[in-house]
Backbone as CSV, one residue per row, in Angstrom:
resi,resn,N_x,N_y,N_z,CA_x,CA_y,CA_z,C_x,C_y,C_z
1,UNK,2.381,117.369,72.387,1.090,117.118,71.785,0.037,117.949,72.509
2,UNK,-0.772,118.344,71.622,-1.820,119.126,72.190,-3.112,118.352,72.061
3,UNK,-4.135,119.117,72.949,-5.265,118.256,72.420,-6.559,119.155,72.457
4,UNK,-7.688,119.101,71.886,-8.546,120.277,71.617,-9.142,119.871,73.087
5,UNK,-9.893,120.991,73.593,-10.950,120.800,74.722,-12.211,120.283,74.450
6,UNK,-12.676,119.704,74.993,-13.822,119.146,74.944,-15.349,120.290,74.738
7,UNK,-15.305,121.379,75.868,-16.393,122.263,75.734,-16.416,123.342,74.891
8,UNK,-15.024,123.990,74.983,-15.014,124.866,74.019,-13.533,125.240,72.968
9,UNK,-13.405,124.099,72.609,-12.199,124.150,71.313,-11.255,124.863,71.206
10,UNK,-10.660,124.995,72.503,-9.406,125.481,72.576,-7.846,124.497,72.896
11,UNK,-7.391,124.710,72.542,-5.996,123.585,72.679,-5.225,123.672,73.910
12,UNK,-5.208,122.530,74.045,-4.524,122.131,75.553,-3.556,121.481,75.930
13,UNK,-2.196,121.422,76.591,-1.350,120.550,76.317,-1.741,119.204,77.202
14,UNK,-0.922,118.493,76.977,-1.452,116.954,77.538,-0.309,117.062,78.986
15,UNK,-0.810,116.384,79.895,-0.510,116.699,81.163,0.460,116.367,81.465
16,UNK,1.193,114.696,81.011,2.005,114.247,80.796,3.250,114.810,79.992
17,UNK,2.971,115.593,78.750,4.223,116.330,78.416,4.253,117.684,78.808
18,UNK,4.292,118.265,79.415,4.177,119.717,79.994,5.515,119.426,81.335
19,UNK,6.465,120.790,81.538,6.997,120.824,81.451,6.856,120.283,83.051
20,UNK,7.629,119.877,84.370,7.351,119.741,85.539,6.558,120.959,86.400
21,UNK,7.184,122.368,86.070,7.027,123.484,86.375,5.450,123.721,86.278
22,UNK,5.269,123.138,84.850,3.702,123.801,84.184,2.780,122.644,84.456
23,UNK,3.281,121.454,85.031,2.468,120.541,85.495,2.157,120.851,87.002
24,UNK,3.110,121.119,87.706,2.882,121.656,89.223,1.741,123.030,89.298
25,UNK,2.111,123.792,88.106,0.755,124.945,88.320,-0.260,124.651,87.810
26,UNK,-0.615,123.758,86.782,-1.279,123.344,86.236,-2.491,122.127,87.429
27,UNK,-1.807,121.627,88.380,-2.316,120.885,89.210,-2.553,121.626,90.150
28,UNK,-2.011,122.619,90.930,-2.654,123.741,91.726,-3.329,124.613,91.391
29,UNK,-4.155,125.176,90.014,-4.870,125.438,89.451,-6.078,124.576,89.745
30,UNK,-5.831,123.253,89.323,-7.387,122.090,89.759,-7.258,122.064,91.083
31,UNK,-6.411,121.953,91.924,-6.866,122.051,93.212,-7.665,122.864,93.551
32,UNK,-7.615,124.190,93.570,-8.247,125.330,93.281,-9.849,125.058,93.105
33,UNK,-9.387,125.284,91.844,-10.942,125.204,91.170,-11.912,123.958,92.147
34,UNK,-11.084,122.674,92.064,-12.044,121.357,92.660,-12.222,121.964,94.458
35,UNK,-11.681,122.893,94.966,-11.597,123.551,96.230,-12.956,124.264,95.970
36,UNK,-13.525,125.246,94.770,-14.291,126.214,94.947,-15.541,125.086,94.665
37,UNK,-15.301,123.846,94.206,-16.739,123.071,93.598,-17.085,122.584,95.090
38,UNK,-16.145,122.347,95.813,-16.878,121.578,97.239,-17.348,122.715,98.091
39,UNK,-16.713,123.614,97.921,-17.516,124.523,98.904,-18.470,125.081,98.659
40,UNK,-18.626,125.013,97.261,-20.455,125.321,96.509,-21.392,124.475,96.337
41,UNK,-20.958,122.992,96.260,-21.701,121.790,95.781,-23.100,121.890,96.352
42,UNK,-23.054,121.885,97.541,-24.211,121.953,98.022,-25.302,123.030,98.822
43,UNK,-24.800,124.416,97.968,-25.438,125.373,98.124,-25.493,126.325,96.707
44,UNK,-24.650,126.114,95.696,-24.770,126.971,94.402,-25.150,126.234,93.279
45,UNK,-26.383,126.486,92.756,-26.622,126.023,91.473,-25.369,125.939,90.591
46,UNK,-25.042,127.023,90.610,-23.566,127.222,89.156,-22.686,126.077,89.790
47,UNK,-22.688,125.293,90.058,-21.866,124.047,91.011,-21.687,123.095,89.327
48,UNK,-22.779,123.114,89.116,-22.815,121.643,87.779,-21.821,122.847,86.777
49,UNK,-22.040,123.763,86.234,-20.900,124.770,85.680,-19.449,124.199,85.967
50,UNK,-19.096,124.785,87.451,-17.864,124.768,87.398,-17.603,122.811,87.086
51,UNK,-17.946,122.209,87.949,-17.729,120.416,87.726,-17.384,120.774,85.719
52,UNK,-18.364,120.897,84.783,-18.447,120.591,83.591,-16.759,121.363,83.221
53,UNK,-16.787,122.734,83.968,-15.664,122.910,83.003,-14.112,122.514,83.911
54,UNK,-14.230,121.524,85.475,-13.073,121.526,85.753,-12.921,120.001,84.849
55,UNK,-14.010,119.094,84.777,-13.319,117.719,83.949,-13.468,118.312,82.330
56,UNK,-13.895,119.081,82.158,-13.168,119.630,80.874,-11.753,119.766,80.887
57,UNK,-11.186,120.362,81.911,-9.711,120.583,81.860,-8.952,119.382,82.109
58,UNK,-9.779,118.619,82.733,-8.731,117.623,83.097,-8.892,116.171,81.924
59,UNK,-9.982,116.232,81.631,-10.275,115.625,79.986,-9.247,116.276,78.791
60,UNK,-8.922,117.224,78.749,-8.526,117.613,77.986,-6.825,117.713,78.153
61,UNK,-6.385,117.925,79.277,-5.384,117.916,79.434,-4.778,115.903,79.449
62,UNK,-5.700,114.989,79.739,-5.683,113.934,79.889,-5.112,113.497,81.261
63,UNK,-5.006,114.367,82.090,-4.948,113.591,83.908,-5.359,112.666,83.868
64,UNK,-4.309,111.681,84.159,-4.469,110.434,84.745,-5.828,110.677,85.937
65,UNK,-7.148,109.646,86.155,-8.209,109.384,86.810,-7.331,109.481,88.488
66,UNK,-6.172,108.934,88.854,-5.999,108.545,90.041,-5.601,110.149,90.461
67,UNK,-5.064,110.869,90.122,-4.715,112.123,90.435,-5.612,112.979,90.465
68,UNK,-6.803,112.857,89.944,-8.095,113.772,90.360,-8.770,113.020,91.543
69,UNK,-8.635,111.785,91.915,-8.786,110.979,93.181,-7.572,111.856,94.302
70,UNK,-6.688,111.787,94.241,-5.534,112.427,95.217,-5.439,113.888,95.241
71,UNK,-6.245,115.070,94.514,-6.480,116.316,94.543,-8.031,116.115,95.322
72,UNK,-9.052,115.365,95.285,-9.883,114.810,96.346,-9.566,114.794,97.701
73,UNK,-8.830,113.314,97.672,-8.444,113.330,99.045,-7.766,114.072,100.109
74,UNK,-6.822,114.959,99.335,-5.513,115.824,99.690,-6.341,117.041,100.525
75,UNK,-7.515,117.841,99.673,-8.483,118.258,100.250,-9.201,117.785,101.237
76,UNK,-10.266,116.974,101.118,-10.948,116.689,102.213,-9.931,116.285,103.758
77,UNK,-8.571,116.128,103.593,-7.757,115.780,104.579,-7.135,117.108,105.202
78,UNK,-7.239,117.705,104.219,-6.783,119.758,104.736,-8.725,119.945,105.933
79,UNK,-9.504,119.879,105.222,-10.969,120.114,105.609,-10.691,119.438,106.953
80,UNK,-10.462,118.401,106.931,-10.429,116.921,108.228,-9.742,117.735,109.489
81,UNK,-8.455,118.021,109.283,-7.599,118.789,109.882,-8.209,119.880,110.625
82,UNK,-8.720,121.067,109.774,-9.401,121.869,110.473,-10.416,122.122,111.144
83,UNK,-11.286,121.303,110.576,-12.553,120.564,111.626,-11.956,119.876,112.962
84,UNK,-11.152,119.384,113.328,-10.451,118.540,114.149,-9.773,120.051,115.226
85,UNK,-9.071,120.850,114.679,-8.712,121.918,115.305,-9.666,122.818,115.757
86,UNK,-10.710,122.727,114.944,-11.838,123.678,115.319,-13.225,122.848,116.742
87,UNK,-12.471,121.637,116.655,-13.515,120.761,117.503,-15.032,120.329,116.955
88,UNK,-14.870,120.479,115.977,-15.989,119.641,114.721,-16.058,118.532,114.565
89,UNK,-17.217,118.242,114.450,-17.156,116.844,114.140,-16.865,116.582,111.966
90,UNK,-16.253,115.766,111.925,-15.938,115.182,110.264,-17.128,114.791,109.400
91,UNK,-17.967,114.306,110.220,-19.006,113.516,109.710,-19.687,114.154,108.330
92,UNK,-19.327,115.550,108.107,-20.134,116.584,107.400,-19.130,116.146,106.290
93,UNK,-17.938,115.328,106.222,-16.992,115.413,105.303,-17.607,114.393,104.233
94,UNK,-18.086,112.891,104.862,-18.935,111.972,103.912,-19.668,112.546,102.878
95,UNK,-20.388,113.553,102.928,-21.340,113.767,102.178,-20.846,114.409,100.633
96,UNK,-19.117,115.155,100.732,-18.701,115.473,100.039,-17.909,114.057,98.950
97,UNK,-18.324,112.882,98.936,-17.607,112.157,98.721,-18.722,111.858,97.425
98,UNK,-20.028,112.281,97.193,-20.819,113.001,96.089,-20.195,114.024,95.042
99,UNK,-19.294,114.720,95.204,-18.776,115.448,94.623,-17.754,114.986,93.741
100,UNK,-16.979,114.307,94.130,-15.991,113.227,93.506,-16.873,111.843,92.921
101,UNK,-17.935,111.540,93.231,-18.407,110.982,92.381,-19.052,111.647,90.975
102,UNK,-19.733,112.941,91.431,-20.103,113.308,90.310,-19.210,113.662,88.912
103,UNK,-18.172,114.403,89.510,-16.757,114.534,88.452,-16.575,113.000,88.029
104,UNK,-15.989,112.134,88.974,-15.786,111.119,87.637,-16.745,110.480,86.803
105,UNK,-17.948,110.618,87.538,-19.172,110.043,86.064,-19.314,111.407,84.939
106,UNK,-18.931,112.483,85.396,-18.429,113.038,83.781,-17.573,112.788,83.023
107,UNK,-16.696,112.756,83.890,-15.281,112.290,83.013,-15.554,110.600,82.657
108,UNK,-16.067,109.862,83.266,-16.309,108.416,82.329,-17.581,108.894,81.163
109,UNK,-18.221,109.591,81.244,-19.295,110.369,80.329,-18.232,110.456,78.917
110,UNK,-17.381,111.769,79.675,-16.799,112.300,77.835,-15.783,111.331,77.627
111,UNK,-15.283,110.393,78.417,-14.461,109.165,77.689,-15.108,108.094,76.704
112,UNK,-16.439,108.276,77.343,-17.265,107.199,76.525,-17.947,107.860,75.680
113,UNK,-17.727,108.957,75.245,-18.570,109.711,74.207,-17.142,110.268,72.996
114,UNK,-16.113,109.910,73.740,-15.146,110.686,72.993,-14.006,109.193,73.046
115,UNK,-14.482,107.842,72.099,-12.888,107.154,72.801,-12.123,107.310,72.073
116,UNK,-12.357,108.246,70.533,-11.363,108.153,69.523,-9.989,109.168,70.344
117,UNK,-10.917,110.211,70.744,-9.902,111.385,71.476,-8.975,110.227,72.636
118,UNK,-9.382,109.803,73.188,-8.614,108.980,74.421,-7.715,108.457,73.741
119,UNK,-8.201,107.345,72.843,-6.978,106.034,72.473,-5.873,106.885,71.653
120,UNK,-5.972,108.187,71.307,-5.198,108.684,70.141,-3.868,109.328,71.296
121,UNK,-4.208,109.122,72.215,-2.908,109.937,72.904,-2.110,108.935,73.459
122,UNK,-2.633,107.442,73.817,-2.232,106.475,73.998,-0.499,106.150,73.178
């Protein structure tokens, strides 16, 4: 099953049927991308850009909510790590925990603007 994108109407497969292979690149792809939103969040305007079009992808692909929570954490725990090696203090890490809020109040945004799209993949 495919499903149209939310921003710009292109078809997407659903995350759940994609093949293991194309789900593993498909999730290191958002790592990625949710990698380039924290390190801009709070210095690049184009920040609200990328956010709109990474829960586009993940709206569209239908990622389960808890797995854009664990591409979060998985990060800030790589960040944790190297701050820790570098003799940094973490504390700078809290503030990124704005960033993951802002993604999921989009993504509860286009769920609640879109529930016909949601319940239909159900």
């Amino acid at each position: 099953m495919e499903r149209i994108s939310y921003q710009n109407g292109q078809k997407q497969a659903v995350f759940q049927q994609m093949p293991l292979e194309k789900q593993n690149n498909f999730l290191q792809e958002l790592k990625q991308d949710y990698q380039q939103i924290v390190l801009s969040y709070f210095t690049n305007s184009g920040a609200r850009i990328e956010i709109e079009q990474f829960t586009d992808k993940v709206f569209s692909s239908n990622l389960p909510v808890p797995q854009v929570i664990q591409i979060h954490v998985e990060l800030i725990d790589d960040f944790s790590k190297q701050l820790k090696l570098e003799g940094r203090s973490e504390e700078i890490l809290l503030d990124y925990r704005l960033t993951l809020i802002e993604i999921l109040a989009h993504l509860c945004e286009m769920y609640r603007c879109h529930p016909s799209n949601y319940s239909a993949t159900k």
